[in-house]
N, CA, C and O atoms as a GROMACS GRO file, in nm:
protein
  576
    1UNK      N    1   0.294  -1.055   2.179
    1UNK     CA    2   0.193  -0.957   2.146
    1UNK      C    3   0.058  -1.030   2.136
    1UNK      O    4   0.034  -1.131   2.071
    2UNK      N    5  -0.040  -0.944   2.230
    2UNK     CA    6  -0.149  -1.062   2.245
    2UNK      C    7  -0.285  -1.009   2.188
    2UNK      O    8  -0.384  -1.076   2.158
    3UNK      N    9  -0.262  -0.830   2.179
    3UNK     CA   10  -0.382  -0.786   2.122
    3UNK      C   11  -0.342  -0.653   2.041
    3UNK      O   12  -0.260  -0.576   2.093
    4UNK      N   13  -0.387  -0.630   1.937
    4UNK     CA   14  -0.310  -0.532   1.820
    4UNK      C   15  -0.436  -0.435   1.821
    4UNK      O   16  -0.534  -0.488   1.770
    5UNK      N   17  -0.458  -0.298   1.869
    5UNK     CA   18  -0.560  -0.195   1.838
    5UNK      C   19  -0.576  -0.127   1.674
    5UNK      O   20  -0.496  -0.050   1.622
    6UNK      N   21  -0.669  -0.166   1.630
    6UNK     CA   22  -0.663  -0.057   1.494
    6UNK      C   23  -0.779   0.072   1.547
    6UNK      O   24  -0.893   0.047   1.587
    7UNK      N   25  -0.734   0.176   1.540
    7UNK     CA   26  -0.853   0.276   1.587
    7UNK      C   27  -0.875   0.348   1.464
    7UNK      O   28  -0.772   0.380   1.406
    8UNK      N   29  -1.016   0.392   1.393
    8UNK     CA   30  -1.055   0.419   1.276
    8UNK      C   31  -1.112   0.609   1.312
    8UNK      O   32  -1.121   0.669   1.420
    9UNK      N   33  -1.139   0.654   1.174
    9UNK     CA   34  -1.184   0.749   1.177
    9UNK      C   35  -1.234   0.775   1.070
    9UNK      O   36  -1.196   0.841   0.974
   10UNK      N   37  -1.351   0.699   1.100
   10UNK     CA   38  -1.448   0.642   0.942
   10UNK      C   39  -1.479   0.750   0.875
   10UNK      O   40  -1.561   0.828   0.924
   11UNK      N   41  -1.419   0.775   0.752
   11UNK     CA   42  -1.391   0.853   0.634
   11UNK      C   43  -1.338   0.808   0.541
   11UNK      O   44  -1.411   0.763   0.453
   12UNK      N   45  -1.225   0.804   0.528
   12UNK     CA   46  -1.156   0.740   0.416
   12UNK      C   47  -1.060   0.665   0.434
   12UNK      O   48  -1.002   0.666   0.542
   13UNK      N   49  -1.021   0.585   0.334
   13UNK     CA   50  -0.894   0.505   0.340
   13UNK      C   51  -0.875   0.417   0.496
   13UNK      O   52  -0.762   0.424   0.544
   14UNK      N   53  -0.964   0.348   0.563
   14UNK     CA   54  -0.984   0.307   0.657
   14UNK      C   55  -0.929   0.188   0.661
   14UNK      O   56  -0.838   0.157   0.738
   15UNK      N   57  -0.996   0.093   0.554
   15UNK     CA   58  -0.994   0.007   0.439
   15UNK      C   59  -0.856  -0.077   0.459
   15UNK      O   60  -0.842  -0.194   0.497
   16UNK      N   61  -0.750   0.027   0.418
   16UNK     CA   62  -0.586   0.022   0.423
   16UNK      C   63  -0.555   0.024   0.584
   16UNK      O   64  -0.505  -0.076   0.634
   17UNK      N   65  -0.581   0.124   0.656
   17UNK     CA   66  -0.569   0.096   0.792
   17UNK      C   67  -0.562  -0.075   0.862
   17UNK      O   68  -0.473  -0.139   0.918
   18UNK      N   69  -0.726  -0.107   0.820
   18UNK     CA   70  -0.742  -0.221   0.855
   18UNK      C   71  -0.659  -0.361   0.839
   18UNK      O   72  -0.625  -0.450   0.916
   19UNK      N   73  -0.640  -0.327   0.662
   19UNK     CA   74  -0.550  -0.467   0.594
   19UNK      C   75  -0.416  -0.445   0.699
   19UNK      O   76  -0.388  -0.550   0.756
   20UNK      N   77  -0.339  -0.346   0.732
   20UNK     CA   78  -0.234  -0.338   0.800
   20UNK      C   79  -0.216  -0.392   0.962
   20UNK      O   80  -0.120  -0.449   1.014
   21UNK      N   81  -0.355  -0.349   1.023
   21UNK     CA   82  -0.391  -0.439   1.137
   21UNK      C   83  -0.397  -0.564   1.132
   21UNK      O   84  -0.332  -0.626   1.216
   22UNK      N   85  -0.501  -0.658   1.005
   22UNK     CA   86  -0.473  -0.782   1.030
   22UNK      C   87  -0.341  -0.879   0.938
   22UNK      O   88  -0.350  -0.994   0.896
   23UNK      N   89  -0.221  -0.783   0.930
   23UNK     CA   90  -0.107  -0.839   0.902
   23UNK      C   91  -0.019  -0.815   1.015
   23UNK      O   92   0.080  -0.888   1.013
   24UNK      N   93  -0.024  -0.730   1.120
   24UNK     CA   94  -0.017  -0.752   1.223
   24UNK      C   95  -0.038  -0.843   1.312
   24UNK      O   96   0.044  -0.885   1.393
   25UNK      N   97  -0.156  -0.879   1.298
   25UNK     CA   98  -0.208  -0.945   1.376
   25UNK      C   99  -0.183  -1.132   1.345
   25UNK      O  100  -0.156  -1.238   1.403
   26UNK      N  101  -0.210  -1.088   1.243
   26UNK     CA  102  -0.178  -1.272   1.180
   26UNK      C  103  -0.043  -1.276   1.209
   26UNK      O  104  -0.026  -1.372   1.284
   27UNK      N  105   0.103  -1.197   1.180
   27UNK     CA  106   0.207  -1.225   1.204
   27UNK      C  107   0.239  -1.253   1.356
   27UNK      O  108   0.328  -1.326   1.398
   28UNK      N  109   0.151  -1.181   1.426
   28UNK     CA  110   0.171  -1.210   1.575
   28UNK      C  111   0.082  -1.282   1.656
   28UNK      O  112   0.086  -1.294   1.779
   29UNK      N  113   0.006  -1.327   1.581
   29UNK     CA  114  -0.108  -1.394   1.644
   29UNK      C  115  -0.185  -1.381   1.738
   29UNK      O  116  -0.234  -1.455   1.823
   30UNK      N  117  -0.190  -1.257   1.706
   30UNK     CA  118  -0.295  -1.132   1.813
   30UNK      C  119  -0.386  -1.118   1.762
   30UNK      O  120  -0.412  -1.110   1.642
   31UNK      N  121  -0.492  -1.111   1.916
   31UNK     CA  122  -0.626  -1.070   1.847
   31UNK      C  123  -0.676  -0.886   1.783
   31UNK      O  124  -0.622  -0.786   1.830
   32UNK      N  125  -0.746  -0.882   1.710
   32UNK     CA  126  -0.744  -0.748   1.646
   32UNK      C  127  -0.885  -0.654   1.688
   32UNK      O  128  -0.998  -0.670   1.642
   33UNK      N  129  -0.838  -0.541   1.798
   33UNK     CA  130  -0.974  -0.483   1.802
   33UNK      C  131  -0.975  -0.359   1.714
   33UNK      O  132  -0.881  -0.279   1.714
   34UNK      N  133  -1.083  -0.346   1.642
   34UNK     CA  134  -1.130  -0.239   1.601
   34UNK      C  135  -1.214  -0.187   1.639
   34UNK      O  136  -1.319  -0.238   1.679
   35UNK      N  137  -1.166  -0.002   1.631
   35UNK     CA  138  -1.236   0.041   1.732
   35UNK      C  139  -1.266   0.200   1.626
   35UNK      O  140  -1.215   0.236   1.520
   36UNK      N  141  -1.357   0.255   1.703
   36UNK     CA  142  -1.425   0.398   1.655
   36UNK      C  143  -1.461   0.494   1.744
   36UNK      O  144  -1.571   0.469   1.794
   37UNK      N  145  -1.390   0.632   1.797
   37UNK     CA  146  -1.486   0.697   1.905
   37UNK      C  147  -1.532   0.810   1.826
   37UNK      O  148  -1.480   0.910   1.776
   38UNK      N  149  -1.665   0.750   1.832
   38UNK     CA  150  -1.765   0.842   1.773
   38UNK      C  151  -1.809   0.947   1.850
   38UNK      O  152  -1.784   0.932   1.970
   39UNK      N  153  -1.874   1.061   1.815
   39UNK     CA  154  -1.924   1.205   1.850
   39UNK      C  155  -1.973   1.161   1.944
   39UNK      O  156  -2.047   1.065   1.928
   40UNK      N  157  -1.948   1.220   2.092
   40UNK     CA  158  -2.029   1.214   2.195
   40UNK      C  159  -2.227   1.213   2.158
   40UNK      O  160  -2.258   1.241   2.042
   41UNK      N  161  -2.302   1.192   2.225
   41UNK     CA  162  -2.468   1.263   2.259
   41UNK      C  163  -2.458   1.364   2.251
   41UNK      O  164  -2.345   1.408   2.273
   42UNK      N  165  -2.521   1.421   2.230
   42UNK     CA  166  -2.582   1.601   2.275
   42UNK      C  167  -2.555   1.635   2.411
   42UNK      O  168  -2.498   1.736   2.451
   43UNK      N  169  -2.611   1.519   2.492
   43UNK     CA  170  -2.654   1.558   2.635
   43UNK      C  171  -2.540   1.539   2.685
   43UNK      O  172  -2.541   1.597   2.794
   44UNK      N  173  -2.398   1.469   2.660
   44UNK     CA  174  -2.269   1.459   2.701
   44UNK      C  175  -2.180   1.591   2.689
   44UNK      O  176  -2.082   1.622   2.756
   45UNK      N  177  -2.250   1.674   2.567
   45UNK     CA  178  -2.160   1.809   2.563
   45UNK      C  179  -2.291   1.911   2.651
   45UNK      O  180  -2.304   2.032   2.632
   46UNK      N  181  -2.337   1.867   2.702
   46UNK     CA  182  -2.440   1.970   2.753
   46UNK      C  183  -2.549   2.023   2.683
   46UNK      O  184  -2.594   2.133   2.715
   47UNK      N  185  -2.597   1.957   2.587
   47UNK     CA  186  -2.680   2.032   2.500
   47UNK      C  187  -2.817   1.862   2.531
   47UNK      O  188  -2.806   1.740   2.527
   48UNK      N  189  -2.970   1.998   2.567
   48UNK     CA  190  -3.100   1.848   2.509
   48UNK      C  191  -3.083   1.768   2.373
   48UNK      O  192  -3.062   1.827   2.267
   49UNK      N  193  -3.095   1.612   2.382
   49UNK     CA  194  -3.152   1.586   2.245
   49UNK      C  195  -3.199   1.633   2.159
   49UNK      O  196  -3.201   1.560   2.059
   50UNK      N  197  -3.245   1.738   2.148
   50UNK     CA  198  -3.290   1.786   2.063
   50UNK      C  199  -3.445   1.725   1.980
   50UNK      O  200  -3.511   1.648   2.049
   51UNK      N  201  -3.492   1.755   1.859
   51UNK     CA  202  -3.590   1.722   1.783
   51UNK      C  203  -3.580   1.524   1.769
   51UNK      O  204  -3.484   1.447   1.772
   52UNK      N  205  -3.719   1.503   1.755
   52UNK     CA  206  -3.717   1.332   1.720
   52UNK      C  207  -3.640   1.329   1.634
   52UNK      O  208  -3.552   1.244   1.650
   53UNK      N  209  -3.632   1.414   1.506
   53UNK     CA  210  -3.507   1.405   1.370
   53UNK      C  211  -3.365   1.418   1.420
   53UNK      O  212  -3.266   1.355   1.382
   54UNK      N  213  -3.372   1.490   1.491
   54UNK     CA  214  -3.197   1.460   1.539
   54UNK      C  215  -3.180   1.332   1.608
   54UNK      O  216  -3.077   1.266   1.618
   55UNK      N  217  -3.286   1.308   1.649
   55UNK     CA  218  -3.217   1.185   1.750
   55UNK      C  219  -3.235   1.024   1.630
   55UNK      O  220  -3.179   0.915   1.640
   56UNK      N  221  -3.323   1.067   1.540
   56UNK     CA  222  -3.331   0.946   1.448
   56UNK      C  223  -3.198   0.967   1.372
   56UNK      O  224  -3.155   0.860   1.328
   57UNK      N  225  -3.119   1.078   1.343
   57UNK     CA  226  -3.003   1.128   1.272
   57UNK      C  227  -2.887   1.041   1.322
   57UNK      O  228  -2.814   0.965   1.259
   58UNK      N  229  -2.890   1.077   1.475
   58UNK     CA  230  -2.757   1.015   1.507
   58UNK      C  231  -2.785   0.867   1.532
   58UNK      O  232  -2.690   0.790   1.541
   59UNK      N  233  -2.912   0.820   1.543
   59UNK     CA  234  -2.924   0.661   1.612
   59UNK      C  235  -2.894   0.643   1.427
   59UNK      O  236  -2.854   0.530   1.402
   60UNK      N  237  -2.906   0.724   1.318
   60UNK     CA  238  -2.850   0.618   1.204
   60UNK      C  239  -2.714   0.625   1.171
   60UNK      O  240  -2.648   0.536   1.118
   61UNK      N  241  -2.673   0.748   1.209
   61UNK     CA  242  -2.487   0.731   1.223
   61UNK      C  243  -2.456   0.648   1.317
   61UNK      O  244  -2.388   0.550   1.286
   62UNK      N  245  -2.497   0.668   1.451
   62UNK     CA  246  -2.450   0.526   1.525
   62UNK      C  247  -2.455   0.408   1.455
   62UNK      O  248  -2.353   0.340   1.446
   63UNK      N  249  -2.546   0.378   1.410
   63UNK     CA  250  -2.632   0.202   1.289
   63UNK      C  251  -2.514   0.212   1.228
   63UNK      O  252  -2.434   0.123   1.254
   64UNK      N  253  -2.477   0.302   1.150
   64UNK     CA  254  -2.362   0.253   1.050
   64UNK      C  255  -2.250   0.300   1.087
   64UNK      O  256  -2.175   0.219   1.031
   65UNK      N  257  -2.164   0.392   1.157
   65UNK     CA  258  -2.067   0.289   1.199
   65UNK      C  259  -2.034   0.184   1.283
   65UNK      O  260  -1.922   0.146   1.316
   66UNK      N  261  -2.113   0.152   1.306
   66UNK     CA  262  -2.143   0.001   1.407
   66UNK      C  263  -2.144  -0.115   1.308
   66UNK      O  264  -2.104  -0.229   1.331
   67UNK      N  265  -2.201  -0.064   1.186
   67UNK     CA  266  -2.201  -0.207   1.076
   67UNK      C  267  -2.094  -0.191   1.012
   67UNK      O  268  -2.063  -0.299   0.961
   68UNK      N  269  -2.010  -0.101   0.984
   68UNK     CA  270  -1.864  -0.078   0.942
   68UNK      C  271  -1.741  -0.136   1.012
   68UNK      O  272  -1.639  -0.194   0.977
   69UNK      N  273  -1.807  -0.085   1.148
   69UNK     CA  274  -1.699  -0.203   1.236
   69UNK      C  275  -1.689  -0.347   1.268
   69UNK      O  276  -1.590  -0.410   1.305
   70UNK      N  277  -1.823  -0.390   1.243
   70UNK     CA  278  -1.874  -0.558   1.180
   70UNK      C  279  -1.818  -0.547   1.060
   70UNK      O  280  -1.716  -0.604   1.025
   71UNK      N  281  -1.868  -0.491   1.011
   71UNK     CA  282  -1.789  -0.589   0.853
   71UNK      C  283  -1.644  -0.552   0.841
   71UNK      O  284  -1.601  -0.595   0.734
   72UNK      N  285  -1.568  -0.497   0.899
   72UNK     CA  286  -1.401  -0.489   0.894
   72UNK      C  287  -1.373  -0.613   0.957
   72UNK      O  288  -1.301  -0.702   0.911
   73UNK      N  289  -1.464  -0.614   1.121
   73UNK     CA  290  -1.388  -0.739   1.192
   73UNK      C  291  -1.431  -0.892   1.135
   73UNK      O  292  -1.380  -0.997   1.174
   74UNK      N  293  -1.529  -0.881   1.039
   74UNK     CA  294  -1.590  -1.005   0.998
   74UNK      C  295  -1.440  -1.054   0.788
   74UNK      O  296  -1.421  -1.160   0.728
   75UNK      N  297  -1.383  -0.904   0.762
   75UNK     CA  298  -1.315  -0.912   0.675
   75UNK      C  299  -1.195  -0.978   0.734
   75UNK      O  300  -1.125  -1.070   0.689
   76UNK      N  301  -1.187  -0.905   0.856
   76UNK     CA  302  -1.045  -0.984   0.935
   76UNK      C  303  -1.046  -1.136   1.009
   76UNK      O  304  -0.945  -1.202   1.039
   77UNK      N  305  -1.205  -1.179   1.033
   77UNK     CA  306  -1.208  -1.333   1.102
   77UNK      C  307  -1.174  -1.407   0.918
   77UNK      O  308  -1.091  -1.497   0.906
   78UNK      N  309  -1.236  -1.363   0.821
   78UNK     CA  310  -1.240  -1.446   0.697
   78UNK      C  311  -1.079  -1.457   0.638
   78UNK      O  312  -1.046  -1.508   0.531
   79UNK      N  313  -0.997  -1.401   0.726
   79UNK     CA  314  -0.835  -1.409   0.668
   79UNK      C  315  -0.779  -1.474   0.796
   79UNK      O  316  -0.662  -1.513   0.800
   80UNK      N  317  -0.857  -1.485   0.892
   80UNK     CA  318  -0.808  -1.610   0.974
   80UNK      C  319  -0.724  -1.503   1.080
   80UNK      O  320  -0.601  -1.505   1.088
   81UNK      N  321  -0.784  -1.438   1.136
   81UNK     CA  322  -0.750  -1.355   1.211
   81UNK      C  323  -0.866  -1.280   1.329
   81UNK      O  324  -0.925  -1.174   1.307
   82UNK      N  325  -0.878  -1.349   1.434
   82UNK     CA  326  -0.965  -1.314   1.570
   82UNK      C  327  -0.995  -1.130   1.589
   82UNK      O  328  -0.930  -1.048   1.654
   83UNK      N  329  -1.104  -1.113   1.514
   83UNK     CA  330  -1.124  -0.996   1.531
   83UNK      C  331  -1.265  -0.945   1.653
   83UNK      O  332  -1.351  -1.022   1.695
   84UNK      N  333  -1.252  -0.786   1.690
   84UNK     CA  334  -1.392  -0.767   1.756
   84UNK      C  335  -1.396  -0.630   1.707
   84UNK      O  336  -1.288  -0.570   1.713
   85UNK      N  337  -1.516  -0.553   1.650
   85UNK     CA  338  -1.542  -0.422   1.658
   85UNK      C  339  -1.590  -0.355   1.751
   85UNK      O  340  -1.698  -0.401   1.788
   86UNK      N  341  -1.545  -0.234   1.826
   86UNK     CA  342  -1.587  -0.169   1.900
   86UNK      C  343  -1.644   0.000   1.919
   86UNK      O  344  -1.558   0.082   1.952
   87UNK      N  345  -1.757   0.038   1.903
   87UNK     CA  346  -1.773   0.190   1.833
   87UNK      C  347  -1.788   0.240   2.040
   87UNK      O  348  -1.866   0.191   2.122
   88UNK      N  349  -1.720   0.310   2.056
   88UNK     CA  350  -1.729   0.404   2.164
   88UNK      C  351  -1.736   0.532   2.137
   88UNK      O  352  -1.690   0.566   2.028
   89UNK      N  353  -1.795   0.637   2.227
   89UNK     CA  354  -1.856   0.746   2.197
   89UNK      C  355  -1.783   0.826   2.349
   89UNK      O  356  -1.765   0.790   2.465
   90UNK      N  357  -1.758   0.943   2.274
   90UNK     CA  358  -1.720   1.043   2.402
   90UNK      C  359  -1.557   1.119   2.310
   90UNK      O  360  -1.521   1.109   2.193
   91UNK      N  361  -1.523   1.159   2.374
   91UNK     CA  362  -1.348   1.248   2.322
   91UNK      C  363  -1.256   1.138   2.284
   91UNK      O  364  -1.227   1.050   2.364
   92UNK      N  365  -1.215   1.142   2.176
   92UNK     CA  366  -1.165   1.090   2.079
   92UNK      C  367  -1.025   1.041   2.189
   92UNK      O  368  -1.040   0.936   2.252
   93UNK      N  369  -0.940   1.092   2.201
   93UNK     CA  370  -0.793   1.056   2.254
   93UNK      C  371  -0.820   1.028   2.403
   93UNK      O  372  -0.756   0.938   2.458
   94UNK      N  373  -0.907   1.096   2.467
   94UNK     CA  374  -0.910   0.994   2.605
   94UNK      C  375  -0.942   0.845   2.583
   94UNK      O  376  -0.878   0.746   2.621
   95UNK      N  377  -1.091   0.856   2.492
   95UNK     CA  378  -1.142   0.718   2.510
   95UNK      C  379  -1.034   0.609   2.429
   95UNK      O  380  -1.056   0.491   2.458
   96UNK      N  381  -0.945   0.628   2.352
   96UNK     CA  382  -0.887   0.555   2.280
   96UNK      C  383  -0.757   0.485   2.401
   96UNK      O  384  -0.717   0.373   2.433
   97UNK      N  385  -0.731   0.615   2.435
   97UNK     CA  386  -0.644   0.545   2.552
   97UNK      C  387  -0.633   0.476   2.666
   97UNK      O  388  -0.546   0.405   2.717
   98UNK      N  389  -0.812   0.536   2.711
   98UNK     CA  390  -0.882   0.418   2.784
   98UNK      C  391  -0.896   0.274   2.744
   98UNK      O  392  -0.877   0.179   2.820
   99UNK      N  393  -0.935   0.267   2.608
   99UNK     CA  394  -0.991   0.119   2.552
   99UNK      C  395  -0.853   0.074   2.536
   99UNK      O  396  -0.864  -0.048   2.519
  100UNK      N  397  -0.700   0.111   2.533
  100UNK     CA  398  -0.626   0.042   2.529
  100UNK      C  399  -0.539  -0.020   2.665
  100UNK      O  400  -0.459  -0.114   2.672
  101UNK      N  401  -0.594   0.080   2.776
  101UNK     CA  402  -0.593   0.036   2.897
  101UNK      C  403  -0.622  -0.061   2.941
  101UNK      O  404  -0.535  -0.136   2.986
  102UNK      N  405  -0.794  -0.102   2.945
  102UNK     CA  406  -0.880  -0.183   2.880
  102UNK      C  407  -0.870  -0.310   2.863
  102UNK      O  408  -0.904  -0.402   2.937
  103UNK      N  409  -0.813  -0.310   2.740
  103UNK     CA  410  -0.767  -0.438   2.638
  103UNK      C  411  -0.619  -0.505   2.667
  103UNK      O  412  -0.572  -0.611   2.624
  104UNK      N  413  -0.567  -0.412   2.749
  104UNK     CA  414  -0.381  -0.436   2.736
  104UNK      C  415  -0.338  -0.461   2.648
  104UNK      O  416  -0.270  -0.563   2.636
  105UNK      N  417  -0.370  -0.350   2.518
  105UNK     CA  418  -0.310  -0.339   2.404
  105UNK      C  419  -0.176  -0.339   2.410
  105UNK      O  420  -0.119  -0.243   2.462
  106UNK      N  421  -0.092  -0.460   2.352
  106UNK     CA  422   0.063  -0.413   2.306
  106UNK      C  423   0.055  -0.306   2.236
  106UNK      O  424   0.120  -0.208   2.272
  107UNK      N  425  -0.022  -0.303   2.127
  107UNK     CA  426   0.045  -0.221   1.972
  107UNK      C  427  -0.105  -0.169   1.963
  107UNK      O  428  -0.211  -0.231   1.971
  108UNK      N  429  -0.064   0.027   1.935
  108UNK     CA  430  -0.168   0.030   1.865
  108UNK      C  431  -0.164   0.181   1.723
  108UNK      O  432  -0.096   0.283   1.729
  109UNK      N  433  -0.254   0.142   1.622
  109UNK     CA  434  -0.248   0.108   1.519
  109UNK      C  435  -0.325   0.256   1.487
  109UNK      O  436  -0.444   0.267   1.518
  110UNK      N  437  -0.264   0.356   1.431
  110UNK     CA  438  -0.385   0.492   1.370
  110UNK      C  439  -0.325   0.515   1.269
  110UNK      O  440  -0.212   0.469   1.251
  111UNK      N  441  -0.377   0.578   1.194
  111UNK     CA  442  -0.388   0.629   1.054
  111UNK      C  443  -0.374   0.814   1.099
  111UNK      O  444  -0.406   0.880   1.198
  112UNK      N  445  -0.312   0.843   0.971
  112UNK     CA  446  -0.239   1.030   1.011
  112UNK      C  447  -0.290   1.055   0.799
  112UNK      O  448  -0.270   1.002   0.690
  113UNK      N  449  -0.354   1.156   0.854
  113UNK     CA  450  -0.405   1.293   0.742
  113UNK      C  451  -0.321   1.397   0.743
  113UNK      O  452  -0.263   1.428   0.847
  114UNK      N  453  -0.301   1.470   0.620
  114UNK     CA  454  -0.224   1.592   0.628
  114UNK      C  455  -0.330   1.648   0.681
  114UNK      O  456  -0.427   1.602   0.621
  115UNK      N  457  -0.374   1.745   0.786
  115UNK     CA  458  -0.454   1.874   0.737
  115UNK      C  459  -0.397   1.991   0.725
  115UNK      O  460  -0.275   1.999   0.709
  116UNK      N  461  -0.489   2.113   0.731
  116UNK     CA  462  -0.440   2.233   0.620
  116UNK      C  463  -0.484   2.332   0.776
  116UNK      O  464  -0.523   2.266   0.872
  117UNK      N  465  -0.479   2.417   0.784
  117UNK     CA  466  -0.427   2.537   0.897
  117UNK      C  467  -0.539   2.509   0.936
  117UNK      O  468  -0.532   2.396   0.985
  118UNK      N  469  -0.637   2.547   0.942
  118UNK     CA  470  -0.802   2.562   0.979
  118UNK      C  471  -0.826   2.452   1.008
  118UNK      O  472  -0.857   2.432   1.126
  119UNK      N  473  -0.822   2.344   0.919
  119UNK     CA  474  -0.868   2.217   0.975
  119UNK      C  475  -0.769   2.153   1.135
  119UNK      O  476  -0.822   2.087   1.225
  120UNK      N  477  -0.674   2.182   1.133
  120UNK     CA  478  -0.555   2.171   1.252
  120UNK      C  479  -0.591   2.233   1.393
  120UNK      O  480  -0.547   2.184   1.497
  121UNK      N  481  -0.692   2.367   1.391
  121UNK     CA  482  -0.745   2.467   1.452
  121UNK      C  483  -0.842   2.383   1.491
  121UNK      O  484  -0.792   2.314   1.581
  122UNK      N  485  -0.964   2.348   1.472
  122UNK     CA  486  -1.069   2.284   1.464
  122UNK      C  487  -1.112   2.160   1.519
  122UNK      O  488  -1.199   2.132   1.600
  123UNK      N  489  -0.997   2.066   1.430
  123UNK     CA  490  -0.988   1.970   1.491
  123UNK      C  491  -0.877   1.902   1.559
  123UNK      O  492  -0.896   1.790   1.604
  124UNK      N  493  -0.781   1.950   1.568
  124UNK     CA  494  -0.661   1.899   1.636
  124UNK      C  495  -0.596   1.789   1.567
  124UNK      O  496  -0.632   1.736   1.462
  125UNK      N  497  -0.463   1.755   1.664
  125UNK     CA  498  -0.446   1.601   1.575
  125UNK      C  499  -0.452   1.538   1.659
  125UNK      O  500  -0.390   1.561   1.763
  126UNK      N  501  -0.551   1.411   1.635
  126UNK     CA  502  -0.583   1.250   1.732
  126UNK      C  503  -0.453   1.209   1.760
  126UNK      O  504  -0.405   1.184   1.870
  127UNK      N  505  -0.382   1.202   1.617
  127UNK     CA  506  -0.240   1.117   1.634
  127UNK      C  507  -0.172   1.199   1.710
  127UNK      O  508  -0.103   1.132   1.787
  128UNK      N  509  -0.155   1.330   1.728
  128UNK     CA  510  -0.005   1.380   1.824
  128UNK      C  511  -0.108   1.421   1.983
  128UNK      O  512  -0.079   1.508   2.065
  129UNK      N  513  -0.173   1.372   1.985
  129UNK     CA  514  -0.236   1.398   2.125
  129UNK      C  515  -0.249   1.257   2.189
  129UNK      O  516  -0.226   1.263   2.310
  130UNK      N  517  -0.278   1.135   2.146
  130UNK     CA  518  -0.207   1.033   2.147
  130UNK      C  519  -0.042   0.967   2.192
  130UNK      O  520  -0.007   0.893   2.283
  131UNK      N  521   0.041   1.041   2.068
  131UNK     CA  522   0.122   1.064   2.106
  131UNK      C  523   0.188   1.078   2.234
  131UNK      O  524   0.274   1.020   2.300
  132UNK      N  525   0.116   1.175   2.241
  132UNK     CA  526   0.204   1.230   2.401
  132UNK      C  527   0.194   1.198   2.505
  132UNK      O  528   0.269   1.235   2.596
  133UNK      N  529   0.064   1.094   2.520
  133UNK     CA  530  -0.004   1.038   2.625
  133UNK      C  531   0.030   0.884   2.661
  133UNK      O  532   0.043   0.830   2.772
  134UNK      N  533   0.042   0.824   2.512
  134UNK     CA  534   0.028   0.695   2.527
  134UNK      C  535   0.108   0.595   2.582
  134UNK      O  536   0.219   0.626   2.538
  135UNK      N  537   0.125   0.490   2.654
  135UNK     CA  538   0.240   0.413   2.710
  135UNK      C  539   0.260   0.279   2.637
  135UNK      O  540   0.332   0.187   2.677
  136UNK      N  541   0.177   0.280   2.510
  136UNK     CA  542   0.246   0.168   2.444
  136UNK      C  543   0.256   0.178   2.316
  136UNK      O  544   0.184   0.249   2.245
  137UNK      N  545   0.361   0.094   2.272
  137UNK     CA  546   0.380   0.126   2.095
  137UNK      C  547   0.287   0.176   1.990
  137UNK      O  548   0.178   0.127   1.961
  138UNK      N  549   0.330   0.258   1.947
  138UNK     CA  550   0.219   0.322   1.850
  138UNK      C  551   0.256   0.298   1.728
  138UNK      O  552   0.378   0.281   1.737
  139UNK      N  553   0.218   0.283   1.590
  139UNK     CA  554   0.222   0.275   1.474
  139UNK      C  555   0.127   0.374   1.408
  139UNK      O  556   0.004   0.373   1.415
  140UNK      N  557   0.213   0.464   1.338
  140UNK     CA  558   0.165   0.544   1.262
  140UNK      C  559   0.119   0.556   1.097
  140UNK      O  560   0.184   0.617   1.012
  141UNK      N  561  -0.035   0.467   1.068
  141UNK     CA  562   0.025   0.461   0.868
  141UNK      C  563  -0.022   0.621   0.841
  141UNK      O  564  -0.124   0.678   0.878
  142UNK      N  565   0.096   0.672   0.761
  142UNK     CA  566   0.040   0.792   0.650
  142UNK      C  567  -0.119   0.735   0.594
  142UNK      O  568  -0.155   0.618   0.605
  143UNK      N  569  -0.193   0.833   0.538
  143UNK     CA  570  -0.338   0.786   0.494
  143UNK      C  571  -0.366   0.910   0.350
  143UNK      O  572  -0.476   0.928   0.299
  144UNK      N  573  -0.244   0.977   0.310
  144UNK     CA  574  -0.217   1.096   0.226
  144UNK      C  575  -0.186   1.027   0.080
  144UNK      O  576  -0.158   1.098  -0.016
   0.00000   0.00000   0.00000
């Protein structure tokens, strides 16, 4: 095993996600990417940029999770474990399966939420759309 995916969904309990990636990774002596696919542009779902405030809005959500994914992979080089963060932008379960294409991820690594009817509607689940797609080992942590 030569490269271990942790893919995040910066909210909560991420944190735990991560520690589980680089015990992975140290046990196998794989390198550890962390990764994020963040909300497409505007102009990717078809919509203008919009106002200078929207676009200063998302260039500061981009800023920070970009420094979230530095400081996870900089928590995981300080335990002696070869990390890289990666924030990609566009549809959540394509691009994830792309970047593991990519990388020639052996193993890769998501975190699962209960949600509640509406939220299921809305947003789907990353993990069972994944699922169904993916061609290499998946690890599932509960995050409940």
């Amino acid at each position: 095993m030569k490269n271990i995916i942790v893919a995040l969904d910066i909210e909560k309990k991420e944190e735990y996600l991560v520690e589980k990636g680089i015990e992975m990774a140290k046990a196998y002596k794989a390198k550890l990417w962390i990764i994020h696919a963040s909300a497409p542009d505007p102009d990717f779902v078809g919509y203008e940029a919009g106002p200078q405030s929207v676009r200063e809005e998302r260039a500061k959500t981009l800023f920070t999770e970009n420094q979230i994914l530095n400081d996870y992979s900089e928590l995981a080089k300080r335990k002696g474990v070869e990390a890289t963060g990666l924030l990609i932008q566009g549809p959540t379960i394509e691009l994830i399966l792309e970047e593991c294409d990519k990388l020639k991820a052996d193993l890769l690594i998501l975190g699962h939420r209960k949600l509640g009817f509406i939220q299921r509607i809305i947003k789907g689940s990353i993990a069972g759309g994944i699922l169904e797609n993916t061609k290499i080992p998946l690890m599932i942590i509960p995050l409940d």
